[in-house]
Each structure stands twice: as structure tokens, then as C-alpha cells.
PDB file with one MODEL, atoms N, CA, C and O in Angstrom:
MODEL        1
ATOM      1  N   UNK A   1       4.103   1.304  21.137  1.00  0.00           N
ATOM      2  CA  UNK A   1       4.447   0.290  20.163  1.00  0.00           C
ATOM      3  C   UNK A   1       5.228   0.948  19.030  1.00  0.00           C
ATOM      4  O   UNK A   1       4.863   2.030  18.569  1.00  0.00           O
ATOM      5  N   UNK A   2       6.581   0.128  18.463  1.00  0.00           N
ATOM      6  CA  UNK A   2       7.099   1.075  17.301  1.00  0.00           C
ATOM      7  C   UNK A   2       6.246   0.214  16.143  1.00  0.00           C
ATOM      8  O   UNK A   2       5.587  -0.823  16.058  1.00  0.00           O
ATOM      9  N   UNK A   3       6.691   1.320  15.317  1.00  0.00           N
ATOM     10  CA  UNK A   3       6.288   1.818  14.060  1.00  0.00           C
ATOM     11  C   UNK A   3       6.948   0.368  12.946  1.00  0.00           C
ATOM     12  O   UNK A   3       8.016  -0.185  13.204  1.00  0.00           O
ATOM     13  N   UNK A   4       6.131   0.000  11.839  1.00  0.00           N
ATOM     14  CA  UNK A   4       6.735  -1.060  11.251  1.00  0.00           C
ATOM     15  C   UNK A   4       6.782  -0.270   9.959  1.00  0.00           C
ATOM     16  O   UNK A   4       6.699  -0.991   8.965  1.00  0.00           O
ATOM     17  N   UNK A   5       6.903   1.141   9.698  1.00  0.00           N
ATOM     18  CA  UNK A   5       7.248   1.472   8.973  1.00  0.00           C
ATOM     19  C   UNK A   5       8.760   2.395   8.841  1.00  0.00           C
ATOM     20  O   UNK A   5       9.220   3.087   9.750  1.00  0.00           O
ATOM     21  N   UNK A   6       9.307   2.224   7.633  1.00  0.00           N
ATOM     22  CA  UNK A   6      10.866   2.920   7.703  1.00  0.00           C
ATOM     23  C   UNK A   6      10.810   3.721   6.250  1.00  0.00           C
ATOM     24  O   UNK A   6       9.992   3.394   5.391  1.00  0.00           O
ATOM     25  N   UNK A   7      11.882   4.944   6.031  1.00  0.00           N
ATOM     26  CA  UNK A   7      12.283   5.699   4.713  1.00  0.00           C
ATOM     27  C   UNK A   7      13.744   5.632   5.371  1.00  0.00           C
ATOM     28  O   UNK A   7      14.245   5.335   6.456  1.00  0.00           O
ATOM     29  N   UNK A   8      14.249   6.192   3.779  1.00  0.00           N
ATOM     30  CA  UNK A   8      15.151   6.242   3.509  1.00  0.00           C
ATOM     31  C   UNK A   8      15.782   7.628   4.313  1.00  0.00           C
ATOM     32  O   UNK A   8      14.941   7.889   5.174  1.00  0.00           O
ATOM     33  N   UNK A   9      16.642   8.395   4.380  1.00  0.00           N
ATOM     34  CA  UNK A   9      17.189   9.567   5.048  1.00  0.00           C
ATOM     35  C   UNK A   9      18.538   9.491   4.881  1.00  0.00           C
ATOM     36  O   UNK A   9      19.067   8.539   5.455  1.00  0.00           O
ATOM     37  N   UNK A  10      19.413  10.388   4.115  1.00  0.00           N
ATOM     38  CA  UNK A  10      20.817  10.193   4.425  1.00  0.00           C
ATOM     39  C   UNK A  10      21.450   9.026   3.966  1.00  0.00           C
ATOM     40  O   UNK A  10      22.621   8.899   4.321  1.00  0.00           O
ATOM     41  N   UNK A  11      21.044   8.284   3.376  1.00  0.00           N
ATOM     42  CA  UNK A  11      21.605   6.918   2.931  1.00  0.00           C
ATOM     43  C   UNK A  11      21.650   5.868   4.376  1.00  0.00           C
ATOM     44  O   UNK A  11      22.538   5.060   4.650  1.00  0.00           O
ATOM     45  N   UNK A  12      20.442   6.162   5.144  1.00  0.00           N
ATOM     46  CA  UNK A  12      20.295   5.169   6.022  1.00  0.00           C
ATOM     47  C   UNK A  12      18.306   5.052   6.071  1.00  0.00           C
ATOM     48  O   UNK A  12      17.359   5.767   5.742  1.00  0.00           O
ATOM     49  N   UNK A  13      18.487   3.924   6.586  1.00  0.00           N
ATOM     50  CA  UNK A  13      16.830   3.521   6.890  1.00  0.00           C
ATOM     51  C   UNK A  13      16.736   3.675   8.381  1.00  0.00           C
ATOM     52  O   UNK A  13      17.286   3.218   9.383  1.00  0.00           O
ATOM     53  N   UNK A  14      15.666   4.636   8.028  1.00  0.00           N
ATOM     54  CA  UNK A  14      15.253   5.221   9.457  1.00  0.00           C
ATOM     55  C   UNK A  14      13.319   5.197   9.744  1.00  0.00           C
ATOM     56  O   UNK A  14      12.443   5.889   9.227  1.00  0.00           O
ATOM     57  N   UNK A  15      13.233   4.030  10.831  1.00  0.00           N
ATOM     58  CA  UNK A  15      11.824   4.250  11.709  1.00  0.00           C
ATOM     59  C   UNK A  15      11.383   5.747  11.009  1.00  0.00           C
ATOM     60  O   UNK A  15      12.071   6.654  10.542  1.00  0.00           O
ATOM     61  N   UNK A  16       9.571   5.529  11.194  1.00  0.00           N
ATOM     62  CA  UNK A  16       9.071   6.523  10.829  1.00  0.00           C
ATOM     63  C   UNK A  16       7.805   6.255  12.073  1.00  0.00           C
ATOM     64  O   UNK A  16       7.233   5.176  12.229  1.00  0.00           O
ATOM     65  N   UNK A  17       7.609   7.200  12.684  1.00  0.00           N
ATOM     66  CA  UNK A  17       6.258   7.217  13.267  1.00  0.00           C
ATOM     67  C   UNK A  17       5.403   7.284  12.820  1.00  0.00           C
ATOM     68  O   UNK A  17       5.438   7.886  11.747  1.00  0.00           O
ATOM     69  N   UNK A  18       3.923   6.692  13.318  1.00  0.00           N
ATOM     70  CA  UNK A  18       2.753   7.108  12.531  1.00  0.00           C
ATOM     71  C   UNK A  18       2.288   8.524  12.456  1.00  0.00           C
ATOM     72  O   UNK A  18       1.323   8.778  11.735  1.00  0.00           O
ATOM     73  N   UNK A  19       2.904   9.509  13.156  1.00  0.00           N
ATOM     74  CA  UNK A  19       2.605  11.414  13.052  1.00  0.00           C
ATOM     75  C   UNK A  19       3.280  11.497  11.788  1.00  0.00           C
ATOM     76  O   UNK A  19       2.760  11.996  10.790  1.00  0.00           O
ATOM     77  N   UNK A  20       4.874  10.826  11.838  1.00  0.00           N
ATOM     78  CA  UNK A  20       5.509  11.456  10.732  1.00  0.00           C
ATOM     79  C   UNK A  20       5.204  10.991   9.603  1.00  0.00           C
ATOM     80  O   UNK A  20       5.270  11.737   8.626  1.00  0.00           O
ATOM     81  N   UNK A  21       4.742   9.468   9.446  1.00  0.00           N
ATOM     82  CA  UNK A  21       4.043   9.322   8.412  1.00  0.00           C
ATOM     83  C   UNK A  21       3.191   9.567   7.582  1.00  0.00           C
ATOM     84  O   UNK A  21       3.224   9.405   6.362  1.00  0.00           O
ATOM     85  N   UNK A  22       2.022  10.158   8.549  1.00  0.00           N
ATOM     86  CA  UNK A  22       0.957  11.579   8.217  1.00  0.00           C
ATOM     87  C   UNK A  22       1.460  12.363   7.923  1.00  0.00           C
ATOM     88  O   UNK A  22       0.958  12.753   6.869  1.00  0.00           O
ATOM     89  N   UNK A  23       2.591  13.198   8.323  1.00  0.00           N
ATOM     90  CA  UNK A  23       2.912  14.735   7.561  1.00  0.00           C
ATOM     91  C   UNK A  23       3.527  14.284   6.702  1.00  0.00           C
ATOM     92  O   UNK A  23       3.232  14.894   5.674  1.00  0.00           O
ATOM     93  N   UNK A  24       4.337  13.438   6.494  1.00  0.00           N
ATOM     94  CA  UNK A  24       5.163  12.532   4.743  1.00  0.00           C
ATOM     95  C   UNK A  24       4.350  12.782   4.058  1.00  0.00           C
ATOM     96  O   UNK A  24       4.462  13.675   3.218  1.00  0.00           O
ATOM     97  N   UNK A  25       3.105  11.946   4.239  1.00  0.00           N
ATOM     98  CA  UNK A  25       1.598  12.022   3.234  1.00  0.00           C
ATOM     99  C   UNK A  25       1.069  13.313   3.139  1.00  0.00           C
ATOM    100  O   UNK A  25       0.708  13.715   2.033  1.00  0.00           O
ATOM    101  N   UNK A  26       0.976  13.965   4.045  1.00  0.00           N
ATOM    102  CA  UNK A  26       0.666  15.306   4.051  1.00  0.00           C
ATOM    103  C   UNK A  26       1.083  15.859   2.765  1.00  0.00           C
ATOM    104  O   UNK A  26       0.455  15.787   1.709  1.00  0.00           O
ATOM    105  N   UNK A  27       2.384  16.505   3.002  1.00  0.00           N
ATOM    106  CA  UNK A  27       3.798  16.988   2.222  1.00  0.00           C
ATOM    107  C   UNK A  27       3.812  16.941   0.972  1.00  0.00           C
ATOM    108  O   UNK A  27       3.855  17.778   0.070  1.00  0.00           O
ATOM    109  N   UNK A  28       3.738  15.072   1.085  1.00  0.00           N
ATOM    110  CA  UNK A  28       3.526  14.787  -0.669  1.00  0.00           C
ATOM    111  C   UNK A  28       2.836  14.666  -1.464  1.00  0.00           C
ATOM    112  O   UNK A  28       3.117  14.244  -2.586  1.00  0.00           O
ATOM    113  N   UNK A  29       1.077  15.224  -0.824  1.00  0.00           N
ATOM    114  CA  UNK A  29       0.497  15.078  -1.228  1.00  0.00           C
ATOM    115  C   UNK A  29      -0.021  13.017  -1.594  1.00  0.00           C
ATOM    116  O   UNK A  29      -0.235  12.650  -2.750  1.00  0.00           O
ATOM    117  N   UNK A  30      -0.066  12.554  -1.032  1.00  0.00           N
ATOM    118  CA  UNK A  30       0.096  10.567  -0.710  1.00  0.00           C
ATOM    119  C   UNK A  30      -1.368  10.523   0.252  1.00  0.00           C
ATOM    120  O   UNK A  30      -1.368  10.631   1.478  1.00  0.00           O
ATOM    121  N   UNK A  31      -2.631  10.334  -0.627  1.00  0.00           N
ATOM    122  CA  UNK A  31      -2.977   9.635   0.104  1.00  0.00           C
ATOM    123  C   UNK A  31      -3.418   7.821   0.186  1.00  0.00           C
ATOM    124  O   UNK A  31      -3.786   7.117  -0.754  1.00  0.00           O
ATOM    125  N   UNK A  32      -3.255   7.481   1.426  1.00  0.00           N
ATOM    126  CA  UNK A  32      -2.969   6.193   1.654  1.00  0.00           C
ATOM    127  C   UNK A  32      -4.527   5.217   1.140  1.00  0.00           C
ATOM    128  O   UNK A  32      -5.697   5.591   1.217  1.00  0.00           O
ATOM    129  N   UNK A  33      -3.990   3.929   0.636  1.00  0.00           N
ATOM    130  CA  UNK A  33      -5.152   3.069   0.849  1.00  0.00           C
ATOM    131  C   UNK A  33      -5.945   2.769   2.305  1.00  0.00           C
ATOM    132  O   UNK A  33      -5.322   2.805   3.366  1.00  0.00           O
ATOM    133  N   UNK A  34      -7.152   2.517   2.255  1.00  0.00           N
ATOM    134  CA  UNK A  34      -7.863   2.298   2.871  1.00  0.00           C
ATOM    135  C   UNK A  34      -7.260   0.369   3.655  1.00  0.00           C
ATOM    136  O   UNK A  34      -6.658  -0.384   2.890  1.00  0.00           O
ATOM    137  N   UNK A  35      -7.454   0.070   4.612  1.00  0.00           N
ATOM    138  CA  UNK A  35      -7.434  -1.293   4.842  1.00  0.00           C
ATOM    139  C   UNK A  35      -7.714  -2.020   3.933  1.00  0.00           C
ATOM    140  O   UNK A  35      -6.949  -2.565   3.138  1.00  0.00           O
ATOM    141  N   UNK A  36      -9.386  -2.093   4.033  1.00  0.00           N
ATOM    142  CA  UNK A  36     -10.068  -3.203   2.814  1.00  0.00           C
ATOM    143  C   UNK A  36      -8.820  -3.313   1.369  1.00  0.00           C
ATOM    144  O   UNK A  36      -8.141  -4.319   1.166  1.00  0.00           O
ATOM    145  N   UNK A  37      -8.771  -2.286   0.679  1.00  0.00           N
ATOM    146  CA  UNK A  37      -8.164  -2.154  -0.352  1.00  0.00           C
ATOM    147  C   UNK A  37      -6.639  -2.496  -0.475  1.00  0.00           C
ATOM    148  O   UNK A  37      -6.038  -2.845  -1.491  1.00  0.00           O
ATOM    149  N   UNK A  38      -6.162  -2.320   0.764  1.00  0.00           N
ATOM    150  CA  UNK A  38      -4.564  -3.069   1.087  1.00  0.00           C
ATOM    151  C   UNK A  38      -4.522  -4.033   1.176  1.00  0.00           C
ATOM    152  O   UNK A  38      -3.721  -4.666   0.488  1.00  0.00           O
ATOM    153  N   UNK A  39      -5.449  -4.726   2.162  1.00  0.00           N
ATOM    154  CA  UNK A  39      -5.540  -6.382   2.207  1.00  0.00           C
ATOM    155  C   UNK A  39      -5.930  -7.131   0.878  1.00  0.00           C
ATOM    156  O   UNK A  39      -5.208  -7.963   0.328  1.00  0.00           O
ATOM    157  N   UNK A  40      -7.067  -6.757   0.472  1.00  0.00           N
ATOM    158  CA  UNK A  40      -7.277  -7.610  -1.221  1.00  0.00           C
ATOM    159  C   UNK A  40      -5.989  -6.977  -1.947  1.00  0.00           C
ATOM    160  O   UNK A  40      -5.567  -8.012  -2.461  1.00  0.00           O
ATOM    161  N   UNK A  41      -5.195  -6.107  -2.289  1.00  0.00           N
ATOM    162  CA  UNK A  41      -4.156  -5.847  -3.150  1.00  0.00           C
ATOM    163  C   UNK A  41      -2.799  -6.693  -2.693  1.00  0.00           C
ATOM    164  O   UNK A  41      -1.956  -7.113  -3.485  1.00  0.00           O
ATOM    165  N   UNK A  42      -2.765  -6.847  -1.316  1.00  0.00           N
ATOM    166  CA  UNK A  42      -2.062  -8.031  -0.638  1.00  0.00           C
ATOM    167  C   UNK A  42      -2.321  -9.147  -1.057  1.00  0.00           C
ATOM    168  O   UNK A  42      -1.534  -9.830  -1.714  1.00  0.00           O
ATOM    169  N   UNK A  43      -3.898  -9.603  -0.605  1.00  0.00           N
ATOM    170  CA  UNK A  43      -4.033 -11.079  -1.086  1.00  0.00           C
ATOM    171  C   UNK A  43      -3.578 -11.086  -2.914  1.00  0.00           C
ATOM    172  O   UNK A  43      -2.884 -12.040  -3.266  1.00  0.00           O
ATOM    173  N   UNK A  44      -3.930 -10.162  -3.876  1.00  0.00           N
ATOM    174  CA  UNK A  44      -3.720 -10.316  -4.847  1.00  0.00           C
ATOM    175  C   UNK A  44      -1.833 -10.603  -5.514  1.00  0.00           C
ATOM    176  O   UNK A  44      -1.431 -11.132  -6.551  1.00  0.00           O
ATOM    177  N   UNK A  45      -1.126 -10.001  -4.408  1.00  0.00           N
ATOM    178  CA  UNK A  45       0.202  -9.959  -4.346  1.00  0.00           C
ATOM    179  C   UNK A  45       0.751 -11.487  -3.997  1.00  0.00           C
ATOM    180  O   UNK A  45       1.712 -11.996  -4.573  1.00  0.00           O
ATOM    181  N   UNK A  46       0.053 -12.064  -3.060  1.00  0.00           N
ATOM    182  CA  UNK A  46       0.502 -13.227  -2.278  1.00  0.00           C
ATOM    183  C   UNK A  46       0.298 -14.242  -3.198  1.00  0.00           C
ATOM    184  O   UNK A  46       1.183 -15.095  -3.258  1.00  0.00           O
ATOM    185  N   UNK A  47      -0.844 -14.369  -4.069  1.00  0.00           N
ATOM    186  CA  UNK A  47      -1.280 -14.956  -5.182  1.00  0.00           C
ATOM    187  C   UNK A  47      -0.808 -15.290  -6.074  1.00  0.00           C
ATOM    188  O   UNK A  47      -0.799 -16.433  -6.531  1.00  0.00           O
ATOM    189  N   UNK A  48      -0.043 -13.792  -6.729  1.00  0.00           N
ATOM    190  CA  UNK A  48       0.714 -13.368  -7.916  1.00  0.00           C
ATOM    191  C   UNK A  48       2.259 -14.766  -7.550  1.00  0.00           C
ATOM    192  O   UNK A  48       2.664 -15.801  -8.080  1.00  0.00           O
ATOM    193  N   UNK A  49       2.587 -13.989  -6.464  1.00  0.00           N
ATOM    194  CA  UNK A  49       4.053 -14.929  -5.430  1.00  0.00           C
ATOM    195  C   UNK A  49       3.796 -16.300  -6.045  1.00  0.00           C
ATOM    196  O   UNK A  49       4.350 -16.782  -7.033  1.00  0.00           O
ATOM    197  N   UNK A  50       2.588 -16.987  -5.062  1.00  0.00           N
ATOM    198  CA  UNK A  50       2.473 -18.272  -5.085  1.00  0.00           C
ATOM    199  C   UNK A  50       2.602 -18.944  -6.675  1.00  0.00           C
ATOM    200  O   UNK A  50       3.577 -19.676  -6.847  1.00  0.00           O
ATOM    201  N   UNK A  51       1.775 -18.757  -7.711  1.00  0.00           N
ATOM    202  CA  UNK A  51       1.875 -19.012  -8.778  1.00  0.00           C
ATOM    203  C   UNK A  51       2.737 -18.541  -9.925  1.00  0.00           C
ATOM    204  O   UNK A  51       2.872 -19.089 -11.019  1.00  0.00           O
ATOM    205  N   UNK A  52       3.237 -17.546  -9.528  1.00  0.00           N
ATOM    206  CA  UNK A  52       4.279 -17.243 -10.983  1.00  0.00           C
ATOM    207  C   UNK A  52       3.670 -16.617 -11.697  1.00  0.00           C
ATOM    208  O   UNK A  52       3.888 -16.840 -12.888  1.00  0.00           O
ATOM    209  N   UNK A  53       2.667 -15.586 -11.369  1.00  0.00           N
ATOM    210  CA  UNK A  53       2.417 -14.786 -12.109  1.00  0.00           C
ATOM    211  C   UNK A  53       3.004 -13.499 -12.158  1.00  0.00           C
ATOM    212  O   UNK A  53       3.915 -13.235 -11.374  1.00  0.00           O
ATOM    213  N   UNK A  54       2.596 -12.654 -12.987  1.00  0.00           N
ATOM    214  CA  UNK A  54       3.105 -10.858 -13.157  1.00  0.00           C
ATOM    215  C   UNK A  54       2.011 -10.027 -11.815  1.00  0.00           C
ATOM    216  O   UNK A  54       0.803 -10.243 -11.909  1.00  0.00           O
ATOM    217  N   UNK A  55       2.374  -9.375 -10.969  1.00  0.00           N
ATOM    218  CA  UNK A  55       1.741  -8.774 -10.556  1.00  0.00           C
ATOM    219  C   UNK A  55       2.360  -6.911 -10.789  1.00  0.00           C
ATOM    220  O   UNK A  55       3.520  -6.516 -10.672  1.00  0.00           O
ATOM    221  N   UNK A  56       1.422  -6.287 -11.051  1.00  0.00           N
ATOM    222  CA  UNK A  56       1.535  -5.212 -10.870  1.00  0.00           C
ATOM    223  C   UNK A  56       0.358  -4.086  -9.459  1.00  0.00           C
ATOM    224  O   UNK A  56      -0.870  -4.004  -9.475  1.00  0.00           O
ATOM    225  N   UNK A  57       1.080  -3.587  -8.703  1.00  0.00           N
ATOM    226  CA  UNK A  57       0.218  -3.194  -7.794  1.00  0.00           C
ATOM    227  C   UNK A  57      -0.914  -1.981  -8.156  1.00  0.00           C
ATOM    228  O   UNK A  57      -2.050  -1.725  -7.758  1.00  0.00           O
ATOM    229  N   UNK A  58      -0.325  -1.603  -8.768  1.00  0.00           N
ATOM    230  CA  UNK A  58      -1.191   0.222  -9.625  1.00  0.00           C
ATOM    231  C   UNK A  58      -2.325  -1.042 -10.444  1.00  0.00           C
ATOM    232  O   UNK A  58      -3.351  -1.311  -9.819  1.00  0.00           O
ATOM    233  N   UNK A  59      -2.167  -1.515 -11.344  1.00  0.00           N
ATOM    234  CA  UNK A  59      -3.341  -1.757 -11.742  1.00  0.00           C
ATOM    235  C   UNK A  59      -4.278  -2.827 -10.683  1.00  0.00           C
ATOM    236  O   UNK A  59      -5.483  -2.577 -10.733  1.00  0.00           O
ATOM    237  N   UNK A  60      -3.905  -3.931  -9.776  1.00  0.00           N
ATOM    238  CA  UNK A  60      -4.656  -4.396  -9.151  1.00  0.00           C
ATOM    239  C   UNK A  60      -5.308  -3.345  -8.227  1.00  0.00           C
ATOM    240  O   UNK A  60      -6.426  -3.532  -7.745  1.00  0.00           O
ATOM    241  N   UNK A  61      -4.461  -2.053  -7.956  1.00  0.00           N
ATOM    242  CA  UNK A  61      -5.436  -1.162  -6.906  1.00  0.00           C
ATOM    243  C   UNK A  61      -6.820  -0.399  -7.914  1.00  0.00           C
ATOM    244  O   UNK A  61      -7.817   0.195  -7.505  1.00  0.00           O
ATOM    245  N   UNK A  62      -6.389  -0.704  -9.322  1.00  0.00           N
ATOM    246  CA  UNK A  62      -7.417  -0.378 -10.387  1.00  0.00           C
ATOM    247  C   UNK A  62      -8.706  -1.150  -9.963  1.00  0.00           C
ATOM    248  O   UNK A  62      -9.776  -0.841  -9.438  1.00  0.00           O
ATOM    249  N   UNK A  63      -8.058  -2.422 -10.477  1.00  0.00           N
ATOM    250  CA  UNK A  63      -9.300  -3.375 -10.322  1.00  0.00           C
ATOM    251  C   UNK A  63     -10.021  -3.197  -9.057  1.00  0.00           C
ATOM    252  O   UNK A  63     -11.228  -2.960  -9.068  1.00  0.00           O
ATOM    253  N   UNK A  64      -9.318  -3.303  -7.912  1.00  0.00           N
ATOM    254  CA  UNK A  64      -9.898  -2.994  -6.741  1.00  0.00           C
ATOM    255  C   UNK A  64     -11.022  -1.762  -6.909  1.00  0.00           C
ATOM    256  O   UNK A  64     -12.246  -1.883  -6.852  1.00  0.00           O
ATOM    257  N   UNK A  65     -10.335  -0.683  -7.107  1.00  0.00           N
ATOM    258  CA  UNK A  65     -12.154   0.360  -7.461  1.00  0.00           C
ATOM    259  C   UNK A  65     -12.785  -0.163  -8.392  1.00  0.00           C
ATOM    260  O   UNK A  65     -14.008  -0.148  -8.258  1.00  0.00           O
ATOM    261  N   UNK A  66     -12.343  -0.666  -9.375  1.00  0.00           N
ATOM    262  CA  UNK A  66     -13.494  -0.593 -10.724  1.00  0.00           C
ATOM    263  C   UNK A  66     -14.832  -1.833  -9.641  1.00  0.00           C
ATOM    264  O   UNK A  66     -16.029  -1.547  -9.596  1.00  0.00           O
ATOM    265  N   UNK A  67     -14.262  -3.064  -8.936  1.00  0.00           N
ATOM    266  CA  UNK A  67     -14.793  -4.366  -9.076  1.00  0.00           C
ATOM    267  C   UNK A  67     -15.632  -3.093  -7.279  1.00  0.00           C
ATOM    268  O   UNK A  67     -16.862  -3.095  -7.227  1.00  0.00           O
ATOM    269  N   UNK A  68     -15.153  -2.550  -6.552  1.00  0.00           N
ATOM    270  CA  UNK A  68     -15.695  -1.976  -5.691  1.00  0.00           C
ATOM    271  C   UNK A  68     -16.790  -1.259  -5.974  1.00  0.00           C
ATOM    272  O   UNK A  68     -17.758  -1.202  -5.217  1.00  0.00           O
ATOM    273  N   UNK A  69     -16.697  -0.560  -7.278  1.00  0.00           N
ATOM    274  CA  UNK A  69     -17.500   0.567  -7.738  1.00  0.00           C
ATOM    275  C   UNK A  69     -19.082   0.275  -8.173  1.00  0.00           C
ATOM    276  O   UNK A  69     -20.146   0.891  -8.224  1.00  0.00           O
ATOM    277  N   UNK A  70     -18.378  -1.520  -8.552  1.00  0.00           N
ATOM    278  CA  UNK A  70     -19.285  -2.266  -9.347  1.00  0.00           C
ATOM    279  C   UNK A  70     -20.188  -2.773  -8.031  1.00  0.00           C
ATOM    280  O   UNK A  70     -21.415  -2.681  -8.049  1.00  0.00           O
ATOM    281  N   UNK A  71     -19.478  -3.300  -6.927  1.00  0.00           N
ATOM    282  CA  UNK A  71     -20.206  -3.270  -5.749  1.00  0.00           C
ATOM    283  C   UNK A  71     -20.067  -4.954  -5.517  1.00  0.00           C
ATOM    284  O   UNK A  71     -20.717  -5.586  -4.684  1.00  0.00           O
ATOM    285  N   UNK A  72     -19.047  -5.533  -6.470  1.00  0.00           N
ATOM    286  CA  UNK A  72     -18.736  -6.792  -6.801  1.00  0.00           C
ATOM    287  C   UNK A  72     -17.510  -7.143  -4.846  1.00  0.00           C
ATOM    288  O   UNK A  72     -16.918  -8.097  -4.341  1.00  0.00           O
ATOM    289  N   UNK A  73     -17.726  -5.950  -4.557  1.00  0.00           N
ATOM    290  CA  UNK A  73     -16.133  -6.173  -3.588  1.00  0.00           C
ATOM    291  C   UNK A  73     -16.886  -5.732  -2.548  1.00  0.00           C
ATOM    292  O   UNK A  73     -16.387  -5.619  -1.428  1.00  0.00           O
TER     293      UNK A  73
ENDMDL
END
């Protein structure tokens, strides 16, 4: 199955495998969200869309630990 992820390279967008995506993260030191935490930062995104609000992703991935931590999530 390909990959639904792409970077940049050369001034073209180029497929990334999920190996190479691991050593990207590797490299750059990136590590990735968890599922749970992508999907609620999604739903919180889709939300933001629908209504016209401001979304920012860095702080909803905030809220996401603080409201997790709290055990609220």
C-alpha cells in the first residue's frame, strides 16, 4: 500500500515511506503523536473549520495532555 504521506525535496513533492518517515523522525529528532491524540486534535481542527473559529494545533495538542493528564480524556 503507498504511503499518504509526502516532503518536499528539490522543489518537488515526493512520496515518503513509512521507513523513511521513521528515519525523518529519527534525524530530526520528531517525535510523532500518538493516534488518540491526532484524532481529538483533528476532531478539534474539523470543529475550528466548521464554525469559524481560530484554531491553533500546538496549543490544542496542549490541551490534549493537560485534559489527558487530568484523566478527563
Amino acid at each position: 500500500m503507498d504511503s499518504d504521506k509526502f516532503c518536499f525535496t528539490a522543489n518537488s513533492l515526493v512520496r515518503v515511506s513509512a521507513e523513511k518517515e521513521a528515519a525523518l523522525n529519527k534525524r530530526d529528532g520528531i517525535v510523532p503523536w500518538d493516534d488518540a491524540k491526532t484524532a481529538w486534535v483533528n476532531a478539534r481542527f474539523k470543529y475550528a473549520l466548521e464554525h469559524g473559529t481560530d484554531f491553533c494545533q500546538f496549543e490544542a495538542g496542549e490541551e490534549y495532555d493537560r485534559l489527558h493528564a487530568q484523566g478527563k480524556i
